[in-house]
N, C-alpha and C positions, 0 to 999 in steps of 0.2 A: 185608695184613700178610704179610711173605714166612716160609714155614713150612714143612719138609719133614716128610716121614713117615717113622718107621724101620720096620725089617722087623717089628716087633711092635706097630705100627699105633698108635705112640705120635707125635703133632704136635709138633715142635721148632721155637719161634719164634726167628728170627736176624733180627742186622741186617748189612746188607752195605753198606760206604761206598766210595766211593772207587776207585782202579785202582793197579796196583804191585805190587810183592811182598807177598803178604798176612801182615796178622801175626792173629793168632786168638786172643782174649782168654775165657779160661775161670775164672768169676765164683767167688764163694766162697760159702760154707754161710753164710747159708738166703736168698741175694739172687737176683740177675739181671742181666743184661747191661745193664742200668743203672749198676752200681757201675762200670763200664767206659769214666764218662761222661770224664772229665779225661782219659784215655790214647786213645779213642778220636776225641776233638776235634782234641789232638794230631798225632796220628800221622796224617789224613785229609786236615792242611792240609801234610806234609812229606812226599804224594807217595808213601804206602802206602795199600791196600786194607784197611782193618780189618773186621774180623766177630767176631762176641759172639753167643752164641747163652743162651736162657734152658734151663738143665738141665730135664729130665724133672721134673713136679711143680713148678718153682719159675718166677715170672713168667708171662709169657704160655705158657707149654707147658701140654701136656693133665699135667691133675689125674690123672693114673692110679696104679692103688692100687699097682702092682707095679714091678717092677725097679728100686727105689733103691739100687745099690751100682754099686762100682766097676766092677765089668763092663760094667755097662751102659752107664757114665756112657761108659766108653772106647770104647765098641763106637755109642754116639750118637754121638759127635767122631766117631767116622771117616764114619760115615754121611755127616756136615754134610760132611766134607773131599772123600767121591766125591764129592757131591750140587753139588756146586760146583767140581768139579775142580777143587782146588787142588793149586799145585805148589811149591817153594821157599818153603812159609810158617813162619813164627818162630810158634810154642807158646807163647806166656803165662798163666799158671794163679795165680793168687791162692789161698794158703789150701787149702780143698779143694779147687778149681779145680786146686792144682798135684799134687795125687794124680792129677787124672783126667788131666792131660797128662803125667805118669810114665807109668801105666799105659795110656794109649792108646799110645805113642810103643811101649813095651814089647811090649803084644800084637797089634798092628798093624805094627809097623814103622815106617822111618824116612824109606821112599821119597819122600814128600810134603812132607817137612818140614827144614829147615835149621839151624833153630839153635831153642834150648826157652829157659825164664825160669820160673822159681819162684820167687815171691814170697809171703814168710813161708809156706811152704807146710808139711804136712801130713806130709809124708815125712822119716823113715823110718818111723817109728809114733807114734804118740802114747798108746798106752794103757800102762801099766806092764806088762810082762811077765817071765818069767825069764830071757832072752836081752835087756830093753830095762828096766833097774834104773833108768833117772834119768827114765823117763815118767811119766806121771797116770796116780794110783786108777780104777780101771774107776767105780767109786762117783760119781767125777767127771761121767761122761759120765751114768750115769744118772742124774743131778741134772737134767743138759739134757736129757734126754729126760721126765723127771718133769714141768719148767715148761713145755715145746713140748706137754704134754698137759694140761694145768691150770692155765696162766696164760699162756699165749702170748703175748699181747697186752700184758702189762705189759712180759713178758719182753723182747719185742723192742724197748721202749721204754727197758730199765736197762742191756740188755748195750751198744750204741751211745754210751748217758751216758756209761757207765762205763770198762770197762775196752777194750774193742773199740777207742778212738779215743786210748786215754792221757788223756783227759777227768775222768778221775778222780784224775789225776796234781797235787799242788802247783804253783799256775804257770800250770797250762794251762784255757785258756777254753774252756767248751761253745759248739759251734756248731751250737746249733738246728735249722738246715734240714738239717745234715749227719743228726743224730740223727733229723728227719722222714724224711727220705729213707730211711734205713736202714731205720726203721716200715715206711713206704709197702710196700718191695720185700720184705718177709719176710714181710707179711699177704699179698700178692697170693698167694703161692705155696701148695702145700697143707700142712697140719697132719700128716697121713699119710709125703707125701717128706722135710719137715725129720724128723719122730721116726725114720725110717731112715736118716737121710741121717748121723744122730749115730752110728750105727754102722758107716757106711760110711767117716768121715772118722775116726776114731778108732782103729777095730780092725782096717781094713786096713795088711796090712804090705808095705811097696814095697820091702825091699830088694832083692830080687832083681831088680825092674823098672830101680831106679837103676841096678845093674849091666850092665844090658845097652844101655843107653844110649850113645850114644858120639857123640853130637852136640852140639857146642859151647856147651854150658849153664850160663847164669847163674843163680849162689844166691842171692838178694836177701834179709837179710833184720835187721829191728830189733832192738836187745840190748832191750828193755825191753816185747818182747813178751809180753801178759799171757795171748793167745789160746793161742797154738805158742809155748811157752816155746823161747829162743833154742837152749841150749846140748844139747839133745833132739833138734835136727831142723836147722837151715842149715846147719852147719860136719859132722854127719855124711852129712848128703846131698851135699857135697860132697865127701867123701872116698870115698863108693860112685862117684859117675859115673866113669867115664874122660875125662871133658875137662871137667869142673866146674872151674867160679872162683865162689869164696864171697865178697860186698860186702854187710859188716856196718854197719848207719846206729846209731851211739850214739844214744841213747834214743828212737828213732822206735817207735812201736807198730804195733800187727798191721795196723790200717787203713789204713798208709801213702802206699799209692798213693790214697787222698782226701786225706788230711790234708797228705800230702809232697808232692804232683806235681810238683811243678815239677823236686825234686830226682830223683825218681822217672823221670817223662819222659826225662830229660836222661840220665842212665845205660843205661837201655834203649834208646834211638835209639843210643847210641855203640858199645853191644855191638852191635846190629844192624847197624850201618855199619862197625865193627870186621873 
């Protein structure tokens, strides 16, 4: 099982496909490089190297009780980037995943990397502030950290029905193995990285990372997102980058790249060939 070590002796499980320009798929709270399955099937038969790594605490990575925050998360991706010398690779970050591709791109730098993609992602804030008036109640968050410590298990079974997939939505059919799959990948991980991980993705603020940014980055992201409410976080993290383009999907939800691929796939291969 191919796995590297970071400097704080924590095992990061990746999978590496393929040969080509690599593109680096960074998964979303509280999953795994599994959620990465439709993009990286894709992109493996069209001639790119994909790699998906599972975050610290979530999937196959070591269960460790400490460093669930964005620092870390950024400061693992680059690990995985020396650890594999990558060069000219394309950053895709889903969700929380796209916090931790701001902020690694940010505190690392750009040297390694060619073009970024944030989908439904996480950035600028999502927690209500006095400088961020249209975000969620802190209250909010600690509801999700309240169920990740006392019903987990249901937990991961209603937010995927619900509202995570638009499944909840009039019209729209549950898809079963989808909502397993989603189970599967959030019990693997540990109880300890998601109840931090709710702090990590919520109460970090990127704008200053967006800003420093300056590599050709796609805002990807659903109006009918129930997770990152839309008009909170694509179209402003859009206005921080310096070379951001915002592509809004009428009423796709936050799980998109499952639910959507096809359409999903098809705009990322174009910015990336673009």
């Amino acid at each position: 099982m191919p796995a590297m070590t970071t400097k704080d002796g924590v095992e990061i499980f990746y999978k590496d496909w393929g040969s080509g320009q690599p593109i680096v798929f960074s998964h979303g709270w509280p999953l795994s490089s599994d959620d990465w399955d439709a993009q990286m099937l894709f992109f493996v038969t069209k001639g790119f190297r994909v790699i998906a790594h599972d975050r610290r605490g979530h999937g196959r990575s070591a269960q460790v009780a400490d460093g669930h925050d964005m620092d870390h998360y950024a400061d693992d991706l680059a690990a995985l980037t020396a650890h594999l010398d990558l060069k000219n690779a394309v950053h895709v970050g889903h969700s929380t995943g796209g916090g931790e591709v701001v902020h690694y791109l940010a505190r690392h730098g750009e040297s390694r990397a060619a073009k970024a993609v944030l989908i439904a992602a996480v950035p600028p804030i999502m927690v209500k502030t006095a400088t961020n008036p249209g975000g969620l109640p802190k209250d909010v968050f600690d509801g999700l950290q309240q169920q990740v410590a006392t019903n987990r298990a249901q937990f991961y079974r209603d937010l995927p029905a619900g509202p995570f997939y638009g499944f909840n939505r009039p019209g729209v059919e549950t898809v079963e193995g989808i909502v397993q799959n989603w189970w599967r990948q959030g019990m693997m991980g540990s109880a300890k990285a998601h109840y931090d991980g709710v702090v990590a993705f919520s109460q970090t603020d990127f704008t200053e990372d967006l800003k420093k940014i300056s590599l050709p980055t796609l805002v990807m992201h659903g109006d009918d997102d129930q997770i990152v409410p839309y008009a909170d976080s694509g179209p402003l993290s859009a206005k921080l980058l310096k070379n951001g383009v915002l592509k809004t999907y009428k009423g796709f939800p936050h799980g998109m790249p499952t639910t959507q691929a096809e359409t999903i796939n098809a705009d990322l291969l174009a910015f990336i060939k673009g």
